[in-house]
N, C-alpha and C positions, 0 to 999 in steps of 0.2 A: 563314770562307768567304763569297765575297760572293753577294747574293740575285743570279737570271739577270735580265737588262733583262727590263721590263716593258710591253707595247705599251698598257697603263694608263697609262704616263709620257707618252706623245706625243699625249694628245686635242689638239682645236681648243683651250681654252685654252693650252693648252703652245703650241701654234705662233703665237696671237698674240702669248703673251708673250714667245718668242726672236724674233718679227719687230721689236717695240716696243724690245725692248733692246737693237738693231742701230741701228736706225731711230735711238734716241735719241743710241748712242753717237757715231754720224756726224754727225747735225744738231747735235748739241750741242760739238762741239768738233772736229769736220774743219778746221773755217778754223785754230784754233789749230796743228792739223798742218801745214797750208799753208806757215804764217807760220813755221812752223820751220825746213821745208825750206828756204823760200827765205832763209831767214837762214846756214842752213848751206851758201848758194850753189848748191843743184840747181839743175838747171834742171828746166822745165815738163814734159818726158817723165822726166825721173828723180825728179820728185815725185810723176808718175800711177805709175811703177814701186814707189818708195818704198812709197806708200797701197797696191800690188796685194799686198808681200810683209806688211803688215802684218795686210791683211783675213787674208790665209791661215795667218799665225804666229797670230792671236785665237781663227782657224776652227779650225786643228787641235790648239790644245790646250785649247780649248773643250768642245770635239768628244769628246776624249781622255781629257780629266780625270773629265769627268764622267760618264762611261759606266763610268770605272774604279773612281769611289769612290762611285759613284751618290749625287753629292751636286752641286746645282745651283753649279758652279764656272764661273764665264765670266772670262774675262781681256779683258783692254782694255789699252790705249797708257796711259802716264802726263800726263792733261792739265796737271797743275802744272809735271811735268817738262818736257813740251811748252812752256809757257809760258816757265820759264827758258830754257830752251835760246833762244827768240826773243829772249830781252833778253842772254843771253851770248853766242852765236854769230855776229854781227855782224863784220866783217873778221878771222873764222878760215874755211881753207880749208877745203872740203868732205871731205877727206880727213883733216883734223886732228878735224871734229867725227865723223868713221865712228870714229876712236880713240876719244874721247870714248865713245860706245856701247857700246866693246867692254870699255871698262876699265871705268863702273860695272856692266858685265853681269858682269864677273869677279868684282869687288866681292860681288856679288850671290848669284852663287856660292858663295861664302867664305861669307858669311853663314848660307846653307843649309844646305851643309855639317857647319860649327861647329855648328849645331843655337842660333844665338842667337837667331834668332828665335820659335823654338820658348820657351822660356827667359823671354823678354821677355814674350809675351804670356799668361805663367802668373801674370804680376803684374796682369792686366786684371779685374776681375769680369764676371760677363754682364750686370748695373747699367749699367755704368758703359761700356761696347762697346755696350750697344743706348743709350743714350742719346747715343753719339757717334752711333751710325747715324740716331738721328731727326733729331738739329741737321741729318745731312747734307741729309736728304731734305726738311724744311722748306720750303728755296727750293722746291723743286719742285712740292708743294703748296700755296704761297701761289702760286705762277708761273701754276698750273692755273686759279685765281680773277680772276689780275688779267689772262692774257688776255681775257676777259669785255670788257673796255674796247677793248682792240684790235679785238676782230671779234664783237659780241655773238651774231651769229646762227651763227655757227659754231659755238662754245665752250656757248652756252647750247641750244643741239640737241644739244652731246654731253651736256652735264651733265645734260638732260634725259632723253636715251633711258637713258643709263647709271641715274639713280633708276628710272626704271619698269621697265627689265629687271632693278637688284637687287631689286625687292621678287618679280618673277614667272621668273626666269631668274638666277636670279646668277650663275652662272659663267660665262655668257655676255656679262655686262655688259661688259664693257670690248671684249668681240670686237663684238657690236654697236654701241656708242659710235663706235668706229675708222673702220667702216663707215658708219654716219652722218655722220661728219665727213671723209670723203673724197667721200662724196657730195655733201653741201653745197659742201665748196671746187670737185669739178666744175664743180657750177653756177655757182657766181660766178668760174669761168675763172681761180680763182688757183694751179692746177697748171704750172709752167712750168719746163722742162729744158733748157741747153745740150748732151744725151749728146756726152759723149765717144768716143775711140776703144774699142773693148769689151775687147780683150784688150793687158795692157800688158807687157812683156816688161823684169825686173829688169834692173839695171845694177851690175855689183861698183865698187867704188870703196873701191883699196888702202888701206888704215890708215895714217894718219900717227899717230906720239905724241911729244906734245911736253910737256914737264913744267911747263910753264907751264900749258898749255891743263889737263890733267890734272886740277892741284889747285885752279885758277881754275875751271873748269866743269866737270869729270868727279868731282870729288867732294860736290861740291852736287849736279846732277843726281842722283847717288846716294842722298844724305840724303834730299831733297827727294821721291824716288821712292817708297824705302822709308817715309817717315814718311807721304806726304801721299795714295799709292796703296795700297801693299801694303797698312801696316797698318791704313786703314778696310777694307781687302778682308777681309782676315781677319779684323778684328771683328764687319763684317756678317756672315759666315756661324756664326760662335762668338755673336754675337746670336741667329741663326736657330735655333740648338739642333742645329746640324752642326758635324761634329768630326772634324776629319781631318789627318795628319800632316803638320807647318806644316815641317819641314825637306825633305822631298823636293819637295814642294809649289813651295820659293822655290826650289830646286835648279833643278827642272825650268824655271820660267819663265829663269831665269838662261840655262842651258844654250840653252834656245831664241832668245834674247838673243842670246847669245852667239854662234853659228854664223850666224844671218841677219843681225847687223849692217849689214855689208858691203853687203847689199842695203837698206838704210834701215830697218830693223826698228831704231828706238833704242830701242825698247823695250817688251816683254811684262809686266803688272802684274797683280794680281786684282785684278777690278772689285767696287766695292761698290753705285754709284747702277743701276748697268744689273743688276747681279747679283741686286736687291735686287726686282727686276720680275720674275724666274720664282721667286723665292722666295715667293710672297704664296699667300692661300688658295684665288685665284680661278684660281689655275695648277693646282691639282690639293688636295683634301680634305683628301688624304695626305701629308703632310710627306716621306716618304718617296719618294714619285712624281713629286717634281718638280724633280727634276734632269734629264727631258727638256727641259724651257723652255731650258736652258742650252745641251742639247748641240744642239738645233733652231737655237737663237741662233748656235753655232757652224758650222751647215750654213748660214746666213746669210752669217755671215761669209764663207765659205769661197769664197760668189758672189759677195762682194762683190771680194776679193781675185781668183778668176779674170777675174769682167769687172770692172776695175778702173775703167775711165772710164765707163762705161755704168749699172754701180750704183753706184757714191758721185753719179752727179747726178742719177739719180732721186731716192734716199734724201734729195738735200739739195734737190729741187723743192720742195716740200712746206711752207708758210706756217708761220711759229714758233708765231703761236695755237696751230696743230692738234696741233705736236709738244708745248709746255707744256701743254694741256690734256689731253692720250694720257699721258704721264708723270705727273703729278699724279694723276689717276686710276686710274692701273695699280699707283703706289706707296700708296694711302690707305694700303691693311689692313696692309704694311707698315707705315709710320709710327705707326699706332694699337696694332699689335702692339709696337714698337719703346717708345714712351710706356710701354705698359701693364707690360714685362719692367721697363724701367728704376726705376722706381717705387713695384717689389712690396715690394724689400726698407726697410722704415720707419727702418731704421739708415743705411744707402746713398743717401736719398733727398737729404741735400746734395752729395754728390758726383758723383750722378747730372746733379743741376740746373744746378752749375757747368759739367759735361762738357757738357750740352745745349745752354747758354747760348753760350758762348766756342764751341763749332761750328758756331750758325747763326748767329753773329755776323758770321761769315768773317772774323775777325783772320788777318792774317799779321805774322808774325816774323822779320826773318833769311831771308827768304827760305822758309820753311816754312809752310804751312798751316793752318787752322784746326782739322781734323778731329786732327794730331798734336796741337795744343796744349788741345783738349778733352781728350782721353785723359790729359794729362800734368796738366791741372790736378785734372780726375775724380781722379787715382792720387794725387796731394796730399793733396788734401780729405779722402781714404779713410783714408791714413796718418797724418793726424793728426789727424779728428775720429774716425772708427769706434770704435764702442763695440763689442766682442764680446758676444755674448750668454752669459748665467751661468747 
């Protein structure tokens, strides 16, 4: 029987860190969304439509998930996929790449389903998943330092208030850091927004399939989705020491896929770098309590997706210092937790180091990611050096 939500779960830290994990998710890869669209030939209102059904496919099964399995689950758009799809969708129609969408969201499906995903990742250890989770989040903490260069007084006011509020306020630290550093870019007038129109109203855009397109881009996109989003999603939260059932889980994003296509939704993913910021200690004591961050993250999105042109250009006014050094910050305890799991076990610790290595390397393969190719070399190293214990 599951515990009743807890009004424990939604402090100030919680709602910083569902704002931070909105915030990141848009700054950090909205343009990738753009460049997709327009490869996929929208135009300019059926991209601000596109971006409105996506904020609210992120929001409501954000929202959804997490309230259901009281376990901090946020989903997000596939930025790797995103990326393909810009270097494959180039003179296909817009209605051949809505097929595309809908055939790896069926894919997707299948998947769930079948229960293989479930299956696959019983071959993962927690070693060897949290050590893919820290390669991920790496950049993001060396990202936090070498803004410093770009905008010293901004960056070095957050890093400053954030030490003095952890040594007298921890939990707070990163809510006052934020504030800090929204103040400072005030002053130096580097807040600047083209808003757009506020409310964007979807556009359906019939499916073409065409079996060229299909097995050309709709089945990469698939690969590429599943190895380089879902499964860091699910290792971060199997990092985290959350446990929840991985086939209804990829069912459900599938399904949601699946029905919003048509309206530019390509695709619903579990997030692991955004997810991995209401997971930290500073969101709540209780490991258990802070799956509010996520579903708060999700009532973010939820705005984000109703006023579609009016939040995503706030969200992306906002100077990259400020957003690298709020992320860097918000994921430390993260990454130091992630190290510290990966680590523990003195058998695991080569296969951990390889997995750490080769994902913050950012090697890509084939078209695939670094975070799959961590996990794949970590599960190597496991399988042929691991000594059992006697």
């Amino acid at each position: 029987m599951r515990p009743p939500v807890s009004l424990a779960a939604f402090g100030i830290p919680a709602l910083v860190a569902g704002f931070v994990a909105v915030l990141v998710s848009y700054t950090s890869s909205a343009a990738i969304v753009f460049q997709a669209a327009a490869a996929a030939g929208a135009t300019p209102q059926q991209t601000a439509g596109w971006l409105s059904m996506l904020g609210l496919a992120m929001g409501g099964t954000s929202l959804l998930l997490s309230l259901w399995y009281r376990t901090p689950i946020l989903t997000a758009w596939s930025t790797p996929g995103a990326a393909l799809l810009v270097t494959s969708l180039p003179g296909t129609s817009i209605n051949d790449a809505v097929g595309v969408f809908i055939f790896a969201a069926t894919l997707t499906v299948l998947c769930g389903v079948t229960g293989l995903i479930a299956r696959l990742m019983k071959y993962i250890p927690q070693g060897i998943s949290s050590a893919m989770l820290a390669g991920i989040l790496l950049r993001f903490g060396t990202d936090a330092f070498h803004a410093l260069q770009i905008n010293f007084t901004l960056c070095g006011t957050m890093c400053l208030v954030w030490l003095v509020m952890r040594r007298w306020l921890p939990r707070y630290a990163i809510v006052l850091a934020v504030l800090a550093g929204l103040a400072v870019t005030a002053l130096q007038g580097n807040i600047h927004s083209d808003i757009g129109q506020d409310i964007v109203l979807p556009h359906w855009v019939t499916p073409h399939f065409s079996v060229g397109t299909l097995l050309g881009t709709g089945f990469p996109f698939f690969i590429v989705t599943m190895a380089s989003q879902n499964a860091p999603g699910i290792a971060a939260l199997q990092a985290a020491g959350y446990r929840v059932p991985l086939s209804p889980l990829i069912t459900c994003i599938g399904l949601v896929t699946l029905l919003l296509a048509p309206f530019g939704v390509f695709n619903v993913s579990i997030a692991a770098i955004t997810a991995a910021i209401c997971m930290g200690s500073e969101v709540n004591s209780d490991p258990q309590q802070r799956y509010g961050a996520a579903a708060i993250a999700g009532g973010f999105y939820l705005l984000a997706g109703i006023f579609g042109g009016a939040i995503t250009g706030l969200l992306t006014a906002l100077p990259a210092a400020l957003i690298h050094t709020i992320a860097g910050l918000a994921l430390l305890g993260t990454i130091i937790a992630s190290l510290q799991r990966a680590l523990e076990d003195e058998r695991q610790r080569d296969a951990a180091a390889i997995t750490f290595l080769i994902t913050a390397s950012g090697l890509t393969l084939f078209g695939v990611g670094a975070a799959f190719w961590g996990l794949a070399g970590g599960v190597i190293v496991r399988l042929v050096a691991f000594r059992p214990a006697r």
